[in-house]
C-alpha positions as CSV (number, residue, x, y, z in Angstrom):
1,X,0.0,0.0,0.0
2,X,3.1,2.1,0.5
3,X,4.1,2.1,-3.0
4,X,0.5,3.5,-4.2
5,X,1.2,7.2,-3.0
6,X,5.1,7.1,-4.5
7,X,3.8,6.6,-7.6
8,X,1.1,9.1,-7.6
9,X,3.6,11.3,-6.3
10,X,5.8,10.3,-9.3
11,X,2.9,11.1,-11.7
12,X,1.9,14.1,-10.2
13,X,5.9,15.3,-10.2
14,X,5.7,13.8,-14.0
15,X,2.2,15.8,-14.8
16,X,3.5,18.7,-13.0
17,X,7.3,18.6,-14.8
18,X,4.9,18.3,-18.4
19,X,2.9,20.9,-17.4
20,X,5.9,23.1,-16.4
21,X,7.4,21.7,-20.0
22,X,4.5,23.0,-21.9
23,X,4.1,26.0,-19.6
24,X,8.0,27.1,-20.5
25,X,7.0,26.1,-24.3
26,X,4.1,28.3,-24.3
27,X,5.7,31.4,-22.6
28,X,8.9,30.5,-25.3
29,X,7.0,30.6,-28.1
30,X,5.0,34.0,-26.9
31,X,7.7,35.4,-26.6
32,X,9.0,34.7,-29.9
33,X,5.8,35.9,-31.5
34,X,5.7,38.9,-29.4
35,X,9.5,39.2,-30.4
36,X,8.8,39.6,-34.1
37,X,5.7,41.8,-33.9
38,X,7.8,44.0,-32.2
39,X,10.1,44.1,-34.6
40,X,8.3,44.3,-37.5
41,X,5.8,46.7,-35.4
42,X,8.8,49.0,-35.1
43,X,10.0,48.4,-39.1
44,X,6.6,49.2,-39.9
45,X,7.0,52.4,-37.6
46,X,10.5,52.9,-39.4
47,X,8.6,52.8,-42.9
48,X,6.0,54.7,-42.2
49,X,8.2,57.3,-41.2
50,X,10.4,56.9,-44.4
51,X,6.8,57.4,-45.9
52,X,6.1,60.6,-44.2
53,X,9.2,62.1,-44.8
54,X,8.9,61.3,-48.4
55,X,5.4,62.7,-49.0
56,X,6.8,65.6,-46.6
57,X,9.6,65.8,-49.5
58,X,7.6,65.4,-52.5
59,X,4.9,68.0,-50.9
60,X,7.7,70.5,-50.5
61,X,8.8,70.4,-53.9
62,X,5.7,70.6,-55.3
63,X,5.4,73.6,-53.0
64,X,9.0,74.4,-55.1
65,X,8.0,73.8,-58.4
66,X,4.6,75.4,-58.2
67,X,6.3,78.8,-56.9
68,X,9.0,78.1,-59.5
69,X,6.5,78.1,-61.9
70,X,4.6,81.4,-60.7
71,X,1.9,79.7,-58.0
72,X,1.2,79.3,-54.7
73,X,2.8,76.4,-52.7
74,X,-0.6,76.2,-51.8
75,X,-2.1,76.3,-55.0
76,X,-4.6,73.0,-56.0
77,X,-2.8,70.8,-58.5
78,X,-6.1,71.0,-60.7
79,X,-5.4,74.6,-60.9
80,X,-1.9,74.7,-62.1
81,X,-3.0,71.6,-64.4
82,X,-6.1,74.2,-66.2
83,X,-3.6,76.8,-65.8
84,X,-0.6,75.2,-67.9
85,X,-2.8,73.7,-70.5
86,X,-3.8,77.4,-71.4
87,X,-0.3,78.4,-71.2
88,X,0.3,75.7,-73.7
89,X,-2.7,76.4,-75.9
90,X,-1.2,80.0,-75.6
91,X,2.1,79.9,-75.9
92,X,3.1,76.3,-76.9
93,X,0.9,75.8,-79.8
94,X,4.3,75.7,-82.4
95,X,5.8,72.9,-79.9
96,X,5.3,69.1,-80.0
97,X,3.9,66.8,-77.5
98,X,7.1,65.9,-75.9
99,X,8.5,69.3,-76.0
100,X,5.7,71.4,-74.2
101,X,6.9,72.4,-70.8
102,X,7.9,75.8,-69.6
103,X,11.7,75.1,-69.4
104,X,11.6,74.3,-73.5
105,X,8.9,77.6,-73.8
106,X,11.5,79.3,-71.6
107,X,14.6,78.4,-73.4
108,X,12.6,79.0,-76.7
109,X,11.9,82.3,-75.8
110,X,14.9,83.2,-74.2
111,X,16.6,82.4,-77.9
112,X,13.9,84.7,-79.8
113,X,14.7,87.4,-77.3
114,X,18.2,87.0,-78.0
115,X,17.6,86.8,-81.6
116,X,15.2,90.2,-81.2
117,X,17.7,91.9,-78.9
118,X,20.4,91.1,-81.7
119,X,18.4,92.2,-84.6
120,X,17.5,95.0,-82.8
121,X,21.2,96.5,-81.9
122,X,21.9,95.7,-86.0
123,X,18.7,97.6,-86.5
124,X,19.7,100.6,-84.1
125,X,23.0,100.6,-85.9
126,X,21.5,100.7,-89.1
127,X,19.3,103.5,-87.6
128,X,22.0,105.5,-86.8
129,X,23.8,105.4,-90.2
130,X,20.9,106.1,-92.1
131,X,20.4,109.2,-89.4
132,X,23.9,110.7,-90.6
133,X,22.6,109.7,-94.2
134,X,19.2,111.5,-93.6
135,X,21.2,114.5,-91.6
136,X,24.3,114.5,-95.3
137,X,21.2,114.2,-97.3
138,X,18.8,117.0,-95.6
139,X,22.4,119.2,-96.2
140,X,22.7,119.0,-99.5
141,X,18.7,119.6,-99.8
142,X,19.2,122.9,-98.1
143,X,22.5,123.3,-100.5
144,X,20.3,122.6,-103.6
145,X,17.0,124.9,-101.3
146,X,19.8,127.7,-101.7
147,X,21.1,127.1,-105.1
148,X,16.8,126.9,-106.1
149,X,16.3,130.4,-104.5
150,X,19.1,132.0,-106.3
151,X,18.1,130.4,-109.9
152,X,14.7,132.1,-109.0
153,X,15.7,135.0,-108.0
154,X,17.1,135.3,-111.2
155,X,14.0,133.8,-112.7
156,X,12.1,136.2,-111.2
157,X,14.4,139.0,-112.6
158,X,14.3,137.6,-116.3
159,X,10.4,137.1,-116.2
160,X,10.1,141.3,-115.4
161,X,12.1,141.7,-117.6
162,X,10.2,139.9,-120.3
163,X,6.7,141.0,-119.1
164,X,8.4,144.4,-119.6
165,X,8.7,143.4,-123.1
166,X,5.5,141.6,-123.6
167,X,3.7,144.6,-122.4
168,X,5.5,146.6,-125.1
169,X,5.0,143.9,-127.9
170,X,1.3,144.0,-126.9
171,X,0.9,147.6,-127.1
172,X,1.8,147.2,-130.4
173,X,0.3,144.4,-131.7
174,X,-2.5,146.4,-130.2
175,X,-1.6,149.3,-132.8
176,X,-1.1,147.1,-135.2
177,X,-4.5,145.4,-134.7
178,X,-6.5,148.3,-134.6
179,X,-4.8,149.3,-137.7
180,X,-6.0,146.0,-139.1
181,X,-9.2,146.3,-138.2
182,X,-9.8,149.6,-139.9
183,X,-8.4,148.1,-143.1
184,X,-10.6,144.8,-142.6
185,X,-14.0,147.2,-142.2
186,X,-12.8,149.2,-145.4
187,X,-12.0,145.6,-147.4
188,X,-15.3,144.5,-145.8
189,X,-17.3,147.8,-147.3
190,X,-15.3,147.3,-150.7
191,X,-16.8,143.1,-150.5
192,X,-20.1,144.0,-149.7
193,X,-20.3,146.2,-152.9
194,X,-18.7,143.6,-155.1
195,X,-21.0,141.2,-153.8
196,X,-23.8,143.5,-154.3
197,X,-22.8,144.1,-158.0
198,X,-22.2,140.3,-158.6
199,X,-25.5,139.5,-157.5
200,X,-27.0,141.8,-159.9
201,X,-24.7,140.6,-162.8
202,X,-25.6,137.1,-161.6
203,X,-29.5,138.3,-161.9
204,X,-29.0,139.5,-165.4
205,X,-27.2,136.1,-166.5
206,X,-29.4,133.8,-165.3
207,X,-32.4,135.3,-166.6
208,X,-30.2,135.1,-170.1
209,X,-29.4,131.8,-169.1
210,X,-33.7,131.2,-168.5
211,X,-34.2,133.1,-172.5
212,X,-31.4,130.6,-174.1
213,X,-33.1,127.7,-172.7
214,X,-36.2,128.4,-173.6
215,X,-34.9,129.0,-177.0
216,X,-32.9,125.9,-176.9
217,X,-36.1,123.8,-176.6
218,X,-37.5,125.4,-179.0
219,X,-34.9,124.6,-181.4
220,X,-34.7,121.4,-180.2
221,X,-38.4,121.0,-181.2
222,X,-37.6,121.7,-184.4
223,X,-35.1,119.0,-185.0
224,X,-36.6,116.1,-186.8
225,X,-36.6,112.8,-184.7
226,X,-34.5,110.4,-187.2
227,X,-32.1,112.5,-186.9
228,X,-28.9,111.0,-184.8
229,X,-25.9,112.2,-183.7
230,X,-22.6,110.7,-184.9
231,X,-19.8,108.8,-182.9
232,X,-16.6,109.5,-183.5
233,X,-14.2,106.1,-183.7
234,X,-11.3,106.5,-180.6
235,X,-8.2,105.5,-183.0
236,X,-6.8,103.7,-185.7
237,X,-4.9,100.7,-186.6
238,X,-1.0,101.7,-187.8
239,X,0.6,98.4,-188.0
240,X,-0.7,94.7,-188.6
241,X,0.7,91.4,-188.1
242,X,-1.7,88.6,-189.4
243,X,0.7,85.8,-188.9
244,X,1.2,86.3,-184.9
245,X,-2.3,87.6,-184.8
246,X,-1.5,91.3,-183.6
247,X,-1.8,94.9,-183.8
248,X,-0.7,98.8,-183.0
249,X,-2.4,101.3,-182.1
250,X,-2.2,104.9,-182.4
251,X,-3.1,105.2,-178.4
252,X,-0.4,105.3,-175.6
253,X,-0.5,106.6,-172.2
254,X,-0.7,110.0,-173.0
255,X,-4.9,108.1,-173.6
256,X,-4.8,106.5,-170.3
257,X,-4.8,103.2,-172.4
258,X,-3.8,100.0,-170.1
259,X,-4.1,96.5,-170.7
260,X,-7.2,94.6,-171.6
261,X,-9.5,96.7,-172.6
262,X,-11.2,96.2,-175.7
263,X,-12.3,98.1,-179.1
264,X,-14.2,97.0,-182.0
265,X,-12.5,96.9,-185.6
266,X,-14.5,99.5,-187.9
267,X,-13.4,100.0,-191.9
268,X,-11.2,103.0,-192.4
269,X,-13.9,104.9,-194.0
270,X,-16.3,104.6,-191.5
271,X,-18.5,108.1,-190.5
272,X,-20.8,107.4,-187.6
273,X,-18.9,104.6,-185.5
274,X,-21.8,103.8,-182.9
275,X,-23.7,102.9,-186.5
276,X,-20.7,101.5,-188.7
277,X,-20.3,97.5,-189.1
278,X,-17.7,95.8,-187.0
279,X,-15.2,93.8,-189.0
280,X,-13.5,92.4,-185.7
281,X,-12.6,92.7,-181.9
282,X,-8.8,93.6,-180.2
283,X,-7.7,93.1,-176.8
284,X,-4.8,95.9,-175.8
285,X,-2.2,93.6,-174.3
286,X,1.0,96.1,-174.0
287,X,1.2,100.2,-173.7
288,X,4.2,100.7,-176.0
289,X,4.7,104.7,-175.5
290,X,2.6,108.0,-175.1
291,X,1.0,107.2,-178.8
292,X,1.6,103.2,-179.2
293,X,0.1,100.4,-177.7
294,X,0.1,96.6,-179.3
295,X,-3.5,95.1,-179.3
296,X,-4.6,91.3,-179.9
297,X,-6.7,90.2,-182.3
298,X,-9.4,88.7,-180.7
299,X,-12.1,87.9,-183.8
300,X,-12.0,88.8,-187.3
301,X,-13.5,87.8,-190.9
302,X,-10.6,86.0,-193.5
303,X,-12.7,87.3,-196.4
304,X,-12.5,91.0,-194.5
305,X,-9.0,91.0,-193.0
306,X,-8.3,93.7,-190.5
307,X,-5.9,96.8,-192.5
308,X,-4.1,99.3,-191.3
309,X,-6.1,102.5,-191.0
310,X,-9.0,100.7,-190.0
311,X,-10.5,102.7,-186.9
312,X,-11.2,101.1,-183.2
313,X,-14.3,102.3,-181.4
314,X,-15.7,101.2,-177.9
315,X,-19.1,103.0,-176.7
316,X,-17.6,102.5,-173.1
317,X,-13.7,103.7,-173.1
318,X,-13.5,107.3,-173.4
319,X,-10.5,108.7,-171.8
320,X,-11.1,111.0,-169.6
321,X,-14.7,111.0,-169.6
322,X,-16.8,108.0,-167.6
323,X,-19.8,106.6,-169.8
324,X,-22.7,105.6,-168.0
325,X,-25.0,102.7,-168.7
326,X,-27.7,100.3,-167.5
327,X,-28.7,96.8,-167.9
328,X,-31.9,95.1,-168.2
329,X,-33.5,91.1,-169.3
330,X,-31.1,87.9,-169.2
331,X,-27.5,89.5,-170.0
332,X,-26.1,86.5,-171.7
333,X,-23.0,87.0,-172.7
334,X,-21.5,83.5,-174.3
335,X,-25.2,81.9,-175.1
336,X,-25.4,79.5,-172.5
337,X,-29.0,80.4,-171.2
338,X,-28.1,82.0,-168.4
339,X,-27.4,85.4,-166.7
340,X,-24.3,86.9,-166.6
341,X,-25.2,90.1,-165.1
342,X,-22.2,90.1,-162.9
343,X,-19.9,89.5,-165.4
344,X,-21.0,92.3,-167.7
345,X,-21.0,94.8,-164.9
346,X,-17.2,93.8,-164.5
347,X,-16.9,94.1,-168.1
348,X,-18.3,97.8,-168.4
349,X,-16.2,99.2,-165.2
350,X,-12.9,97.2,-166.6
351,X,-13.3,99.4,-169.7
352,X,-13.8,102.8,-167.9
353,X,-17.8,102.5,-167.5
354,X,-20.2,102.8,-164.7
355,X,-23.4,100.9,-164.1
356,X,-26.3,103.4,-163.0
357,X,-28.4,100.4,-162.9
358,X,-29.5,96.8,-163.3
359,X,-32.4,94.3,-162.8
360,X,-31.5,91.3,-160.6
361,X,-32.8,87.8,-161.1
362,X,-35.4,88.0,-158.7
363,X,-36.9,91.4,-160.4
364,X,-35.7,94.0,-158.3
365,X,-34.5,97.1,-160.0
366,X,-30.6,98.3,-158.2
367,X,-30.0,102.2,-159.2
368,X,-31.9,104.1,-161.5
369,X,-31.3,105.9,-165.1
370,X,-30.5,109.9,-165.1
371,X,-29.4,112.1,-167.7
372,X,-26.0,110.9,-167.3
373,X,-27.0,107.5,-168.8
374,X,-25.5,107.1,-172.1
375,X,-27.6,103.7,-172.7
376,X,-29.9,101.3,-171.4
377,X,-28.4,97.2,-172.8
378,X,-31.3,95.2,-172.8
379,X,-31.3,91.1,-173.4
380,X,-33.3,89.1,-173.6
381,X,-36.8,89.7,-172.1
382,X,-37.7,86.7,-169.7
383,X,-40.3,84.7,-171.1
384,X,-40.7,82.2,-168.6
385,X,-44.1,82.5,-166.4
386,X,-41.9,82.3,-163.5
387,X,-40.2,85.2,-164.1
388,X,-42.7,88.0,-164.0
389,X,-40.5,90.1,-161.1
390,X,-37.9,90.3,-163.9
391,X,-40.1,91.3,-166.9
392,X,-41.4,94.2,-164.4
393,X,-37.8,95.5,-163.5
394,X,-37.2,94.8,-167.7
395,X,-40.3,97.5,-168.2
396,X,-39.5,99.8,-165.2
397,X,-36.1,100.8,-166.8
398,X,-37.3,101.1,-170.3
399,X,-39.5,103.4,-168.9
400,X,-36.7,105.0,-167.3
401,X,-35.0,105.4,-171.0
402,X,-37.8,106.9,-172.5
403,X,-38.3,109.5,-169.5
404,X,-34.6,110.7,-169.7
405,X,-34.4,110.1,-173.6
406,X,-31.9,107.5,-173.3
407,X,-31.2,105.6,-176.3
408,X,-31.6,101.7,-176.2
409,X,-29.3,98.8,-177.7
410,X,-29.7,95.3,-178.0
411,X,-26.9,93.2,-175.7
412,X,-25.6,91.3,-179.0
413,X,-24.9,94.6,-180.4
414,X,-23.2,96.0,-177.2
415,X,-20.6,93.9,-176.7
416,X,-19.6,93.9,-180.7
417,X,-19.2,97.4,-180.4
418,X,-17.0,97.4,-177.4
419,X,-14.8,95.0,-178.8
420,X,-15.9,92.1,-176.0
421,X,-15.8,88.0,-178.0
422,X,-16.8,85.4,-175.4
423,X,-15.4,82.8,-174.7
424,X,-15.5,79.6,-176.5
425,X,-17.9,77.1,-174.9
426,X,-18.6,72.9,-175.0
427,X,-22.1,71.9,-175.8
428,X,-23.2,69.2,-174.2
429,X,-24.8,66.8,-177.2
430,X,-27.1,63.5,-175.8
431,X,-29.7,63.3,-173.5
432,X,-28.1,66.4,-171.4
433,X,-28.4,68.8,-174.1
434,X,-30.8,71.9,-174.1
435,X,-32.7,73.4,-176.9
436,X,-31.3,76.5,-175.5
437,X,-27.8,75.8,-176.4
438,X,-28.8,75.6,-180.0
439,X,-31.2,78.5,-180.6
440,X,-30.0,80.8,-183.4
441,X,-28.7,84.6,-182.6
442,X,-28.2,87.3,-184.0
443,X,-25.8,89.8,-182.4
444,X,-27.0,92.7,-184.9
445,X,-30.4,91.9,-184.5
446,X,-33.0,94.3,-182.5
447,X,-34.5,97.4,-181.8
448,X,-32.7,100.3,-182.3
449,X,-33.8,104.0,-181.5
450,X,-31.8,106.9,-181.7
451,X,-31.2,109.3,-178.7
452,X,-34.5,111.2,-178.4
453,X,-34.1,115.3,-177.5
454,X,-35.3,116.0,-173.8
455,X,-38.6,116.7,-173.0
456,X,-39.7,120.2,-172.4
457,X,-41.2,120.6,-169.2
C-alpha cells in the first residue's frame, strides 16, 4: 500500500514537470511571436516614417516647383494643371507633345529674345547710319534749297524783264490790230459792194441763161426725130501682123490706155462709128509709149481681113470721160441660157464704165437711169411664167429710157461694139443637151432707136 502514494507522487511530479514543460513552451513561443511583432511593429513604424518624410519631400517640392512656376505652394494641383494647359494652348501651340513644358517655352523664348535683342542693336546701328545719311542728305537739300532760291531769284528778274517786253509787244500788236481792223471794215465795205454788184450781174445772166433755154427747146423741137448724132471712132490701126495675130495702135498713155480693154475693128472709112459695121474685136495687151500700144486680135473675118487705118471704137472707153449705162433682161453673154449680169458689170467698169443700174434675177431694180446714162443694154426679155418680177424691172427701166431720152441697144450689139468675143464654150450633145444651147442669134439683130431730144417741161 506504500508504493501506491510514490507513484502518484511520481505522476503528479511527471504531470507537473509536463505541465511546467508545456508552460515554458508556451511562454517561449510567446515570446518569440511577441518578439517579431515587435520588430516588425517597429520596421513598420521605421517605414512609415520613411513614408512621411517622403510625402513631406515630394509636398515641398511641389510647393518648389509650383512657386517656381509662378503659383502658390498652396495652390490646388487642378489649378496649375487648367492653368498650364492654357499656357500651352497659348504659348506652346508651335511645340510638340514631348517638348511642351515651360523650361523648353522658356529656353525658346529666351533664344527669340536674343535673336530680337540682336536684330534689334543691327537695326539701331542701321538707324544711326541712315540718321547721318538723312542729316548729309537734308544738307545737300538745303544746299540745292539755296542754289533753287538764287536760280529764282534770277527767274524772277528775267520774267520782269520779259513781261516788260511783252507789255510793249502788246501795245503794239494792239496798234497794229486796230490798224488791221480799220483796213478789214474798209475791205469788208469794198466786199459788200462787189457782192452787191455780182448778185446783180448774176440776176441778169441767169435770166439770159432762162431766155437761151427756152430758145434751146425750141430749137430742139424743131429737129426732126431720125435724126442722130454721130460717134466718132477713138483711134486707128498703124501696124498689122496677121501671122502672130497682132496689132498697133495709135493710143499710148498720154490716152490712159492699159491692158485689156477692148475696141471694135471698124473700116477706115467709116463716118458714124456707134452705126458702122464691125469687121473684128482687139484686146490691148501692152502700152508701147505715149501714142503706141500693141493690141490682140481677138475675132476677125478671112474674107474681110483687119488693115491698117482701120478705126477702133468702144461706146464704153472714153479717156477722160466715164460713160454711164444700165442693164436690163437675161444678160447672156456667151449663149449658155443664163445670166451673166455680174460679169457684164465687170466688163463695163474694166473698160472705164459705170453701171447706174440693173435688174437682178429675182426682179428687183438696183440704181436708177438719169441724164448721165448714155444707154440702157437690154437682153433678152424673160419669157418664162416664173419670171414676171424680172419682166417688171425689164419695163420699169425702159420706162426709165424713155423718160430721160436714153437711147436703147440690144446686148448682141453692145458687146460687138465694145470689142468684148466670149469665150468659147462645150455643148453638151445626148440626153443632157438643151434646146437652148442651140437657138439661133443674131448679135446685130434688135430694136434700135436713136437718142430722143429732152422733154420740155
Amino acid at each position: 500500500m506504500a508504493a501506491r502514494p510514490d507513484q502518484n507522487l511520481q505522476i503528479g511530479l511527471i504531470i507537473s514537470a509536463i505541465l511546467i514543460v508545456a508552460l515554458t513552451v508556451a511562454t517561449w513561443l510567446g515570446w518569440s511571436s511577441y518578439s517579431a511583432e515587435a520588430k516588425k511593429s517597429t520596421q513598420l513604424a521605421a517605414e512609415k516614417q520613411q513614408e512621411q518624410d517622403a510625402v513631406r519631400r515630394v509636398t515641398e517640392e511641389n510647393g518648389f516647383f509650383r512657386e517656381f512656376v509662378g503659383y502658390p505652394a498652396e495652390e490646388s494641383l487642378d489649378a496649375v494643371q487648367a492653368q498650364y494647359k492654357k499656357d500651352m494652348e497659348s504659348f506652346g501651340e508651335n511645340f510638340g507633345d514631348a517638348n511642351r513644358n515651360y523650361r523648353k517655352l522658356m529656353v525658346d523664348y529666351a533664344t527669340e529674345a536674343s535673336r530680337l535683342s540682336k536684330e534689334a542693336s543691327e537695326a539701331k546701328g542701321r538707324e544711326t547710319l541712315l540718321q547721318a545719311e538723312l542729316r548729309k542728305k537734308e544738307q545737300e537739300k538745303e544746299d540745292q534749297i539755296d542754289q533753287y532760291k538764287k536760280q529764282l531769284a534770277a527767274a524772277e528778274q528775267d520774267a520782269a524783264k520779259e513781261r516788260n517786253a511783252f507789255k510793249s509787244a502788246r501795245a503794239q500788236f494792239e496798234t497794229q490790230q486796230a490798224q488791221l481792223e480799220k483796213k478789214l471794215d474798209a475791205q469788208r465795205n469794198q466786199n459788200e459792194q462787189q457782192v452787191a454788184q455780182l448778185q446783180t450781174t448774176i440776176g441778169e445772166r441767169k435770166e439770159r441763161v432762162d431766155k437761151l433755154e427756152v430758145e434751146l427747146r425750141r430749137t430742139l423741137d424743131k429737129v426732126p426725130p431720125d435724126v442722130v448724132t454721130l460717134d466718132v471712132a477713138d483711134g486707128r490701126i498703124t501696124y498689122v501682123n496677121q501671122r502672130e495675130g497682132k496689132v498697133w495702135l495709135n493710143l499710148g498713155e498720154r490716152d490712159s490706155i492699159r491692158p485689156q480693154l477692148t475696141f471694135s475693128v471698124l473700116a477706115q472709112d467709116s463716118g458714124d462709128a456707134g452705126a458702122a459695121e464691125v469687121k473684128g474685136t482687139l484686146e490691148v495687151v501692152r502700152v508701147l509709149g505715149e501714142n503706141m500700144a500693141e493690141a490682140r486680135i481677138t475675132d476677125d473675118d478671112p474674107h474681110d481681113p483687119i488693115l491698117p487705118g482701120d478705126q477702133i471704137y468702144s461706146q464704153v472707153w472714153d479717156p477722160g470721160v466715164v460713160q454711164h449705162f444700165a442693164l436690163a433682161g437675161v444678160i447672156d453673154l456667151n449663149g449658155d441660157g443664163r445670166n451673166d449680169l455680174e460679169l457684164a458689170k465687170n466688163l463695163i467698169r474694166q473698160n472705164g464704165g459705170a453701171v447706174d443700174a440693173y435688174v437682178e434675177e429675182d426682179g428687183k431694180v438696183v440704181g436708177a437711169i438719169s441724164v448721165n446714162t448714155t444707154q440702157l443694154v437690154l437682153g433678152d426679155q424673160p419669157d418664162d411664167p416664173k419670171l414676171s418680177d424680172a419682166r417688171t424691172g425689164w419695163q420699169e427701166l425702159s420706162k426709165q429710157a424713155d423718160q430721160f431720152g436714153v437711147s436703147t441697144v440690144q446686148l448682141g450689139r453692145f458687146l460687138r461694139q465694145m470689142g468684148y468675143t466670149p469665150e468659147d464654150r462645150t455643148l453638151t450633145l445626148g440626153p443632157g443637151s438643151r434646146a437652148s444651147d442651140f437657138r439661133a442669134t443674131d448679135p446685130l439683130k434688135g430694136k434700135f432707136r436713136p437718142r430722143s431730144p429732152y422733154a420740155t417741161p
